[in-house]
Short mmCIF file of the C-alpha atoms (twelve columns), coordinates in Angstrom:
data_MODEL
# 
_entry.id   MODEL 
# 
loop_
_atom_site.group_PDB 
_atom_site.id 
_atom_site.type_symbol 
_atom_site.label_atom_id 
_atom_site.label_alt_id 
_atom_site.label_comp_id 
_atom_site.label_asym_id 
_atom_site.label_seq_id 
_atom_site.Cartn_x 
_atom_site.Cartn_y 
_atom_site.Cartn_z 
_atom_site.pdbx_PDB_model_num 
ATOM 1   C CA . UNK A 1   17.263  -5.931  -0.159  1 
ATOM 2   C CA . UNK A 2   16.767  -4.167  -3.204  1 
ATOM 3   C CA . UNK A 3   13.571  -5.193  -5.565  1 
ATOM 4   C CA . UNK A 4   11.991  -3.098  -8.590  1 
ATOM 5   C CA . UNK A 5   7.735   -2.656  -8.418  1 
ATOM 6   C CA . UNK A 6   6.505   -3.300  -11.589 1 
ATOM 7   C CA . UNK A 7   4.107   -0.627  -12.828 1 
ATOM 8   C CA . UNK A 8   0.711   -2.622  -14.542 1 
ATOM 9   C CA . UNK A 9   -1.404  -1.609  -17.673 1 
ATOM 10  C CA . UNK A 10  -5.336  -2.863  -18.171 1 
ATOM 11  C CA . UNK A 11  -6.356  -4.505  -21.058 1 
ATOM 12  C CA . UNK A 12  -9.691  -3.876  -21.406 1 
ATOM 13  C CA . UNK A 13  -11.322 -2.498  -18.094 1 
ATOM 14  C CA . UNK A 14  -15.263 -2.887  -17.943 1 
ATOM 15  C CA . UNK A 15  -17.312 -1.201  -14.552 1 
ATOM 16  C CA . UNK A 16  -19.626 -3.911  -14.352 1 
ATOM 17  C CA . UNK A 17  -22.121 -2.644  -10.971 1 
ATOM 18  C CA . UNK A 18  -22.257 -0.460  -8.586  1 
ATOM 19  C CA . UNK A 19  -21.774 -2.867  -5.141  1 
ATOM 20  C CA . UNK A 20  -24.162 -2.241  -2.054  1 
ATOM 21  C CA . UNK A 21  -20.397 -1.115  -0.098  1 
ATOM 22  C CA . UNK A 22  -19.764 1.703   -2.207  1 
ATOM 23  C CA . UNK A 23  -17.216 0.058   -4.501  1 
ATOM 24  C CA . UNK A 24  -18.052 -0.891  -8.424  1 
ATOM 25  C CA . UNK A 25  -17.038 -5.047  -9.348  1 
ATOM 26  C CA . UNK A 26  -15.260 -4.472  -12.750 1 
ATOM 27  C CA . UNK A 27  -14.063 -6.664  -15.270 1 
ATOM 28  C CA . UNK A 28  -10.188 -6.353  -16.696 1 
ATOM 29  C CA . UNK A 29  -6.462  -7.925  -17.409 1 
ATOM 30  C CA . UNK A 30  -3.769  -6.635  -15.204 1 
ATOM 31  C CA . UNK A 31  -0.692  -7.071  -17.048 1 
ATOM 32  C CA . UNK A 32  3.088   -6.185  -16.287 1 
ATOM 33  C CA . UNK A 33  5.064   -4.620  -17.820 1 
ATOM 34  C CA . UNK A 34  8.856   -3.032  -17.789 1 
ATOM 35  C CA . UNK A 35  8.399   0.159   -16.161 1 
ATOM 36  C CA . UNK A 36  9.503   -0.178  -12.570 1 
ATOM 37  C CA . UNK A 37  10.219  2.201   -9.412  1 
ATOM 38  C CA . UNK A 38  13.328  0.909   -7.066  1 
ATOM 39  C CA . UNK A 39  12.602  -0.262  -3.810  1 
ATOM 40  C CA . UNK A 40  15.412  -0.532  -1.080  1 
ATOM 41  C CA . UNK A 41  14.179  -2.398  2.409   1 
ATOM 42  C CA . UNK A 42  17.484  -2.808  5.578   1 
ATOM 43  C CA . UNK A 43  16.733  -3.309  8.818   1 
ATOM 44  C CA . UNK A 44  17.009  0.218   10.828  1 
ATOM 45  C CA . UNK A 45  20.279  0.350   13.166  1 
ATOM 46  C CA . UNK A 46  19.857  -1.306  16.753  1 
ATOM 47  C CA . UNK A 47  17.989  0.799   18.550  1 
ATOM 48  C CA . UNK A 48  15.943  2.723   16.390  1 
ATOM 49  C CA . UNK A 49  12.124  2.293   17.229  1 
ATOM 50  C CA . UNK A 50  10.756  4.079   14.061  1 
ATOM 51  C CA . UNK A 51  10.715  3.396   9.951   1 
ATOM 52  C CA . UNK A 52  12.308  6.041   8.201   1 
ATOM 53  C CA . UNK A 53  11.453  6.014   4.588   1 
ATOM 54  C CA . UNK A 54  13.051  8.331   2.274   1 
ATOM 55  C CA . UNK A 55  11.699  9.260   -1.416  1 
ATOM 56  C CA . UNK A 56  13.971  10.064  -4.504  1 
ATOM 57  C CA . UNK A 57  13.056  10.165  -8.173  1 
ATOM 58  C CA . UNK A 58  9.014   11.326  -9.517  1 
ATOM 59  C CA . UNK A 59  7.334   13.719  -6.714  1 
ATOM 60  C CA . UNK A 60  4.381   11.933  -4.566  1 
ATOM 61  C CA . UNK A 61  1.721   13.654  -3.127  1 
ATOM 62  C CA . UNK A 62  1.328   13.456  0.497   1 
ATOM 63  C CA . UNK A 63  3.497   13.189  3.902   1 
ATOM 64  C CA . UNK A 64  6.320   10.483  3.341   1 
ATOM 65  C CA . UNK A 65  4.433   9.112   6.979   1 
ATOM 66  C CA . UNK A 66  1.557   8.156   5.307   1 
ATOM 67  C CA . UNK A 67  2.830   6.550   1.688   1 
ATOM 68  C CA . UNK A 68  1.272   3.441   0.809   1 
ATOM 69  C CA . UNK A 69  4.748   1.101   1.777   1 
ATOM 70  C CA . UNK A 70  4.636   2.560   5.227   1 
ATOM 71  C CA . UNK A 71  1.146   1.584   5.357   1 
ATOM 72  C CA . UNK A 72  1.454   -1.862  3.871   1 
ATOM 73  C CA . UNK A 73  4.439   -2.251  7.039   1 
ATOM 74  C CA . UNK A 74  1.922   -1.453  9.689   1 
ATOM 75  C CA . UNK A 75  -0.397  -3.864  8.058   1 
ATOM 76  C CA . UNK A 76  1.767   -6.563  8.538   1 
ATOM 77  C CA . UNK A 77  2.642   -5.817  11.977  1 
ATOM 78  C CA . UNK A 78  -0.740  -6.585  12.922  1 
ATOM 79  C CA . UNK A 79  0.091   -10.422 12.331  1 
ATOM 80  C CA . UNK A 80  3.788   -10.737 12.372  1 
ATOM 81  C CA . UNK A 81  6.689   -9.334  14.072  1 
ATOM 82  C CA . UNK A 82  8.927   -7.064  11.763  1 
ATOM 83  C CA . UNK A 83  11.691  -4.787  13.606  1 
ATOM 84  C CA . UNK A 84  12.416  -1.033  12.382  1 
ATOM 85  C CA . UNK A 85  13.053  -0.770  8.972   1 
ATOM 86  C CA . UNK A 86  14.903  2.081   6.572   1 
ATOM 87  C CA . UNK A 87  13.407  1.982   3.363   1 
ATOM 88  C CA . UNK A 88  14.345  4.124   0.374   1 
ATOM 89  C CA . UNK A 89  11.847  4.498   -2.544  1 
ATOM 90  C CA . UNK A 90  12.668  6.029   -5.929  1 
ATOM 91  C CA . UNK A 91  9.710   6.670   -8.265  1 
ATOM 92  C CA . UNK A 92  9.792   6.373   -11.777 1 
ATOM 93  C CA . UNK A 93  6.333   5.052   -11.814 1 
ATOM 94  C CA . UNK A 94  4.156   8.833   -11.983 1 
ATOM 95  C CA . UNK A 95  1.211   9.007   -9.391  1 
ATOM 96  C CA . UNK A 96  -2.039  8.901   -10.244 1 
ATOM 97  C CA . UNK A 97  -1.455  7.471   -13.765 1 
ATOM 98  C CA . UNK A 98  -3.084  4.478   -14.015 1 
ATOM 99  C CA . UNK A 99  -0.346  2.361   -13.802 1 
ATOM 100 C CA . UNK A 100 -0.410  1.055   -10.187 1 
ATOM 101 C CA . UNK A 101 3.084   2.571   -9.254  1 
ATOM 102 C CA . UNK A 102 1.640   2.601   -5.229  1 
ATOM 103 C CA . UNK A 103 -0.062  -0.894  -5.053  1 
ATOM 104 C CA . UNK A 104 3.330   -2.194  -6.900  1 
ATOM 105 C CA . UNK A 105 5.497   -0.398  -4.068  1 
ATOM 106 C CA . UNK A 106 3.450   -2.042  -1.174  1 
ATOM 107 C CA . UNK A 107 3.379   -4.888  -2.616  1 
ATOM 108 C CA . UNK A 108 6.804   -5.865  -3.365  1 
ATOM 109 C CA . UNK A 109 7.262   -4.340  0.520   1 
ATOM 110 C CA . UNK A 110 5.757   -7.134  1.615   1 
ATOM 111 C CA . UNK A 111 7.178   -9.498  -0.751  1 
ATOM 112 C CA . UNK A 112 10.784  -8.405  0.290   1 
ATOM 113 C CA . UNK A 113 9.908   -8.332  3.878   1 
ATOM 114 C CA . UNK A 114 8.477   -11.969 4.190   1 
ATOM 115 C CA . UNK A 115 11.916  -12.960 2.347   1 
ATOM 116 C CA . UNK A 116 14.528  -10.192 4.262   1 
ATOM 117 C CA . UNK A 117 13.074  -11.837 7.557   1 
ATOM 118 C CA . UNK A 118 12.276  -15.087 6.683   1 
ATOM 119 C CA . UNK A 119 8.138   -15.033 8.091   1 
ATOM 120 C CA . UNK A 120 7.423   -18.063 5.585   1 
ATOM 121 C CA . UNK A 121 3.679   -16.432 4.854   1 
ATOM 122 C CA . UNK A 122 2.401   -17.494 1.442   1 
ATOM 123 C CA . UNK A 123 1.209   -15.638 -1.052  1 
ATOM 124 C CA . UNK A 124 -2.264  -16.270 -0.323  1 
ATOM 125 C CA . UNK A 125 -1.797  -14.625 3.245   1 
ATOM 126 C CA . UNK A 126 0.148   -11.870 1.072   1 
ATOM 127 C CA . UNK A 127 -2.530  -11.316 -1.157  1 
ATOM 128 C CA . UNK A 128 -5.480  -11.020 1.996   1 
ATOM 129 C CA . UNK A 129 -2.781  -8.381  3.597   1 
ATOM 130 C CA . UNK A 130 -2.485  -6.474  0.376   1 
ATOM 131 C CA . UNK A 131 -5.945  -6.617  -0.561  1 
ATOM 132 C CA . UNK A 132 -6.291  -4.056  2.469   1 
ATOM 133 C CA . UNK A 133 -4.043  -1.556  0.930   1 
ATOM 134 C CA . UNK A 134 -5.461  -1.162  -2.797  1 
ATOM 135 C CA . UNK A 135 -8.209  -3.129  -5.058  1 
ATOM 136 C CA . UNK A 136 -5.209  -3.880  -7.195  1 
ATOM 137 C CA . UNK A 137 -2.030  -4.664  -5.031  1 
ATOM 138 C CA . UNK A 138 -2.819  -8.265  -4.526  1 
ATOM 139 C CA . UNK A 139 -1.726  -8.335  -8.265  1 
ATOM 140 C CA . UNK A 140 1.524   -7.542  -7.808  1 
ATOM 141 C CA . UNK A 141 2.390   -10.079 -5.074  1 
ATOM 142 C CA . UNK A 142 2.843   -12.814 -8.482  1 
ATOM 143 C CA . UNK A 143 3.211   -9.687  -11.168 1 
ATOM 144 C CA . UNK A 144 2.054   -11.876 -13.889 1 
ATOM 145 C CA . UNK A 145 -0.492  -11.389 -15.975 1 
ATOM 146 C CA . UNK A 146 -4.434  -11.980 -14.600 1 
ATOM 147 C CA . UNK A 147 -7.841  -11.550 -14.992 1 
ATOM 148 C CA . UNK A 148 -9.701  -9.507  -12.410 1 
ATOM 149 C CA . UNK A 149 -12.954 -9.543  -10.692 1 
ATOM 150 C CA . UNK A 150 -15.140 -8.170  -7.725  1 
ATOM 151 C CA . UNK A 151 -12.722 -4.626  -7.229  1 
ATOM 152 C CA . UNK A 152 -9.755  -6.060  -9.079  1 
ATOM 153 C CA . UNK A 153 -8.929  -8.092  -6.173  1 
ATOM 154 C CA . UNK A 154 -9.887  -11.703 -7.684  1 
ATOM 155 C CA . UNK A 155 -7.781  -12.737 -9.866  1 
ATOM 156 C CA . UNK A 156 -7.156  -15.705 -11.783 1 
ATOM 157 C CA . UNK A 157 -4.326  -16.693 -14.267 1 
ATOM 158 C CA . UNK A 158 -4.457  -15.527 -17.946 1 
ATOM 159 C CA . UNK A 159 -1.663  -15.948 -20.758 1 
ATOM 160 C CA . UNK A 160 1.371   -13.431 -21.870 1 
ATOM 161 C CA . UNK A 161 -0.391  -13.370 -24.777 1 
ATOM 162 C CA . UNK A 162 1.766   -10.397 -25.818 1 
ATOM 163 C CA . UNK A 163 5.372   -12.108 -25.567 1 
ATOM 164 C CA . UNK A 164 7.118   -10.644 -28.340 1 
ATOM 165 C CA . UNK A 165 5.415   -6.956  -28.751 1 
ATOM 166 C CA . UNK A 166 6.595   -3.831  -28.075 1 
ATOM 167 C CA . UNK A 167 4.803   -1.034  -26.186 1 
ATOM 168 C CA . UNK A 168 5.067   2.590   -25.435 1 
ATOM 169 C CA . UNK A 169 3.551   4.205   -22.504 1 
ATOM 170 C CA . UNK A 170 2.523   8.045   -22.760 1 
ATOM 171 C CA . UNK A 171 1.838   9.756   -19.924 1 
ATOM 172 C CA . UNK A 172 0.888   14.083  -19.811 1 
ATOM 173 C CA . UNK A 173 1.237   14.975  -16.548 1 
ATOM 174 C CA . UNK A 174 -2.312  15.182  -15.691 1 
ATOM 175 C CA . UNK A 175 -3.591  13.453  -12.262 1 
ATOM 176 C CA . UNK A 176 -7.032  11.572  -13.560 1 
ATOM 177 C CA . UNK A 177 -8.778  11.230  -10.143 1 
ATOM 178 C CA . UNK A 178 -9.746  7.766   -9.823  1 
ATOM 179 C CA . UNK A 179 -12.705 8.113   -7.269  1 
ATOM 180 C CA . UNK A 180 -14.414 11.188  -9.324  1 
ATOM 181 C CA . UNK A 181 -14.325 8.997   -12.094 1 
ATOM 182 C CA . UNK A 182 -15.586 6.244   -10.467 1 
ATOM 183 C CA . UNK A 183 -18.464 8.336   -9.256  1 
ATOM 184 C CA . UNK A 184 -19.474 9.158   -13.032 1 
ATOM 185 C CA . UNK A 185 -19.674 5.952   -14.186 1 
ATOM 186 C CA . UNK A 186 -22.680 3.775   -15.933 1 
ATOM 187 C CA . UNK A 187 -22.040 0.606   -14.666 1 
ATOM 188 C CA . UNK A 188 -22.908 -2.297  -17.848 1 
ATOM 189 C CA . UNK A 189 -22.572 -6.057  -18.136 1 
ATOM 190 C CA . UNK A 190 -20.496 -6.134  -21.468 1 
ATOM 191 C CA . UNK A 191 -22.177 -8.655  -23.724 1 
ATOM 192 C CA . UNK A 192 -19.068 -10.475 -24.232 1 
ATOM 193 C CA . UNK A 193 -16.486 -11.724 -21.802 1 
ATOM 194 C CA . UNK A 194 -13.716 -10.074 -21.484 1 
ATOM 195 C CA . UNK A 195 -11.069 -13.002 -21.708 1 
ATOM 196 C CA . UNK A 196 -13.231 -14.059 -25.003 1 
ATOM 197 C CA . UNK A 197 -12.581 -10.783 -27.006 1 
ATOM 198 C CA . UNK A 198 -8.566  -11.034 -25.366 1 
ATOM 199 C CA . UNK A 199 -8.548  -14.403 -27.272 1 
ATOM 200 C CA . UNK A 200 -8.488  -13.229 -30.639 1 
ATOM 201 C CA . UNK A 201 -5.755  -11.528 -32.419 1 
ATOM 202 C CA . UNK A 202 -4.320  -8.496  -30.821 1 
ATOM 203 C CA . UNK A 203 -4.874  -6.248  -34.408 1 
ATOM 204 C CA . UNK A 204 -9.051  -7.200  -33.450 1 
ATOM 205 C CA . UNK A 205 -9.381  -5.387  -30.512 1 
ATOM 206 C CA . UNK A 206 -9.458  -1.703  -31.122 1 
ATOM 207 C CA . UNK A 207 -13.480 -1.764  -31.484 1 
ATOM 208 C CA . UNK A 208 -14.205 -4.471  -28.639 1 
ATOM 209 C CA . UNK A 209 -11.726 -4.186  -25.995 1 
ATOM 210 C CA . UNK A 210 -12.868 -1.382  -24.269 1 
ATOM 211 C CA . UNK A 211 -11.927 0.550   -21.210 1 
ATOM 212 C CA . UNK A 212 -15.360 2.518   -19.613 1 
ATOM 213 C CA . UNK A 213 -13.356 5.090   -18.104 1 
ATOM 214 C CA . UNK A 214 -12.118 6.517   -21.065 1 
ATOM 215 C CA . UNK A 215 -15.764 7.829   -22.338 1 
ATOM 216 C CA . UNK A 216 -15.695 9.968   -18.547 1 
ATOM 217 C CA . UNK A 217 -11.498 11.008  -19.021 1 
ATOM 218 C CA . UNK A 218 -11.214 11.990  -22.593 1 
ATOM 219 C CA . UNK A 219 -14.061 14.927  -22.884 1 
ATOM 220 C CA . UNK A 220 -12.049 16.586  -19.503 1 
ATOM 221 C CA . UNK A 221 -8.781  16.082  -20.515 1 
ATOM 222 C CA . UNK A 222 -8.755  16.104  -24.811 1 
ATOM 223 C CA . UNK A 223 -4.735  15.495  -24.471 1 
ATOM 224 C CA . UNK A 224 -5.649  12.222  -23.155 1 
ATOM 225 C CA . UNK A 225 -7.698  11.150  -26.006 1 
ATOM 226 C CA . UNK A 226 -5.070  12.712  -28.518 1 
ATOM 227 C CA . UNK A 227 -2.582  10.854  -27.259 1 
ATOM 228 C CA . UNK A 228 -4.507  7.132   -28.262 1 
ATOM 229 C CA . UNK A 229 -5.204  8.656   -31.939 1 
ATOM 230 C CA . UNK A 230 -1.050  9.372   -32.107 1 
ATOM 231 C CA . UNK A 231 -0.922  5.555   -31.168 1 
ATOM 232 C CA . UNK A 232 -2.892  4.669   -33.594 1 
ATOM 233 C CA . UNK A 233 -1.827  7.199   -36.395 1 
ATOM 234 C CA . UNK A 234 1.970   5.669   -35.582 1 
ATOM 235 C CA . UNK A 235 1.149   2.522   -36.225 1 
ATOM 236 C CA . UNK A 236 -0.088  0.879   -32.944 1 
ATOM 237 C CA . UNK A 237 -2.025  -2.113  -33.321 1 
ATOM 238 C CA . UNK A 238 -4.053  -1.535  -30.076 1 
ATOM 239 C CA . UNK A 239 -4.129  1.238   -27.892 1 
ATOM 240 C CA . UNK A 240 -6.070  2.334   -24.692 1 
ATOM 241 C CA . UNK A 241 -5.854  4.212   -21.682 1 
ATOM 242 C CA . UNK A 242 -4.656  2.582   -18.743 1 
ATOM 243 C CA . UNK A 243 -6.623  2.105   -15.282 1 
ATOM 244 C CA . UNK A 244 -8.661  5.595   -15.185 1 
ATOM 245 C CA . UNK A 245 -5.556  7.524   -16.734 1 
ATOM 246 C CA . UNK A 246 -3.430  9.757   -17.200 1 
ATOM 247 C CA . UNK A 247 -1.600  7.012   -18.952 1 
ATOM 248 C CA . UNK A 248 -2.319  6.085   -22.410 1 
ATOM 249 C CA . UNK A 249 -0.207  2.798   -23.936 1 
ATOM 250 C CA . UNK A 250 0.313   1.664   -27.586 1 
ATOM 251 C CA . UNK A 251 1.033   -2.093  -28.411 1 
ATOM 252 C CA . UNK A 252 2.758   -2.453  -31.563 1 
ATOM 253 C CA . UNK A 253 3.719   -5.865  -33.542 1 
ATOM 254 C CA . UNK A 254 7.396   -3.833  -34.384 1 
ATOM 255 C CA . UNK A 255 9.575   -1.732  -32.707 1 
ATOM 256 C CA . UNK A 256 8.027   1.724   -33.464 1 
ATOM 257 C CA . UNK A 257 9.505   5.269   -34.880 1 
ATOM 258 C CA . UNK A 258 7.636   7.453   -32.052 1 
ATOM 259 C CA . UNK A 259 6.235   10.895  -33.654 1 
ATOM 260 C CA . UNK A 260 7.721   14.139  -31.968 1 
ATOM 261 C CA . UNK A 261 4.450   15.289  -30.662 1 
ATOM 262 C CA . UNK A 262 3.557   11.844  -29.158 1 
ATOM 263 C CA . UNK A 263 7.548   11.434  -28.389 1 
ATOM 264 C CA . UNK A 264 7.414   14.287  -25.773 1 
ATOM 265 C CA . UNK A 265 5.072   12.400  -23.597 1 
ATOM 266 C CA . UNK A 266 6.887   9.171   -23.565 1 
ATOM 267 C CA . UNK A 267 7.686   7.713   -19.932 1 
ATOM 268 C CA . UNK A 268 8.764   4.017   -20.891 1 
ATOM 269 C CA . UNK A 269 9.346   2.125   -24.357 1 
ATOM 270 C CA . UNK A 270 10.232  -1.741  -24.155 1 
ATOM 271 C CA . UNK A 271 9.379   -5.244  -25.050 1 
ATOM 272 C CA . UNK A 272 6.766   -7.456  -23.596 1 
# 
């Protein structure tokens, strides 16, 4: 079976406390768009008693034994049985760019695997198994958009309420670590709900929806922070970096003419 992860962007992400466990509750929208890695899931040939997983495409950090899909397999051997599988991932997604390219993989594992082998689990027992992996990957069992709560793993439904724009996503190479930015945080209740300020128009939110991490990302990585004033200087009508970066989107209300030195760092360029 062959299925295509989704990568996600955040629309407004607020750290809201610092929890007793060691993780922060935030506040945010997860929201899909057309960037996707391919995933390819067969059974392995009669006999074999291991997975093999091969990687193509963007480079991953880390032993292929120990990638997040291979992971999210083990996980659901714990409940059901699943035989030896050959799996072949190729990454278009970067790592460590805010765009959930890992969760996405694991989670359309699972996805394909309740389906390849019929294991009838619904997607609430999907979501529990892939809360285990990542804060975010129960998102991408549904990969529609959602409001998020506690560490991104309650979710709710919220509203394409961009059908019809057209985004870039900008990306510079540059690995934000999530968990040193998480430790330099200032956790806030924002005054407003999020889904409130996401209710008015799009062109309104440059000044209210706001995503914390970028006052800890930008003064380490300036490129970061020049990439959402190209955005705007272009003609974006919202822009923000994505999860705690590298990745920095703009949301325009047209199809855009991308500058050259923003143009260099484009990864994806569609409709939403």
């Amino acid at each position: 079976m062959l299925v295509f992860p989704k990568a996600k962007i955040n629309l407004g992400l607020r750290i809201t406390r610092r929890r007793p466990d060691g993780y922060h509750d935030i506040e945010t929208m997860f929201y899909p768009v057309g960037l996707c890695d391919a995933l390819e899931i067969v059974r392995a040939p009669e006999g074999s008693e291991k997975d093999a997983l091969a990687i193509s495409g963007n480079n991953i950090p880390g032993a292929a034994e120990d990638n997040i899909v291979l992971l999210g397999v083990r996980k659901l051997r714990e409940s059901f049985r699943v035989p030896a599988l050959h799996i072949h991932l190729h990454k278009r997604i970067p790592a460590g760019a805010g765009l959930g390219g890992g969760s996405s993989d694991a989670a359309s594992a699972l996805r394909a695997i309740n389906r390849i082998f019929n294991l009838s689990i619904g997607n609430a027992k999907l979501k529990e198994i892939a809360a285990a992996l990542g804060s975010d990957c129960p998102f991408f069992i549904d990969q529609v958009p959602a409001f998020a709560s506690g560490r991104g793993e309650i979710l709710y439904p919220a509203p394409f309420i961009l059908n019809g724009y057209h985004i870039v996503l900008a990306n510079p190479g540059i690995q934000a670590g999530t968990r040193e930015a998480y430790a330099e945080c200032r956790p806030s209740l924002p005054e407003t709900p999020l889904e409130l300020l996401l209710n008015r128009p799009v062109n309104e939110w440059k000044d209210t929806v706001l995503n914390d991490f970028e006052e800890i990302i930008f003064p380490k990585y300036p490129v970061i922070k020049e990439l959402k004033s190209a955005f705007y200087d272009s003609g974006a009508v919202f822009s923000s970096m994505s999860g705690s970066g590298s990745t920095v989107f703009g949301i325009y209300s047209e199809k855009p003419v991308i500058p050259g030195q923003l143009a260099e760092h484009v990864i994806f360029e569609g409709t939403l």
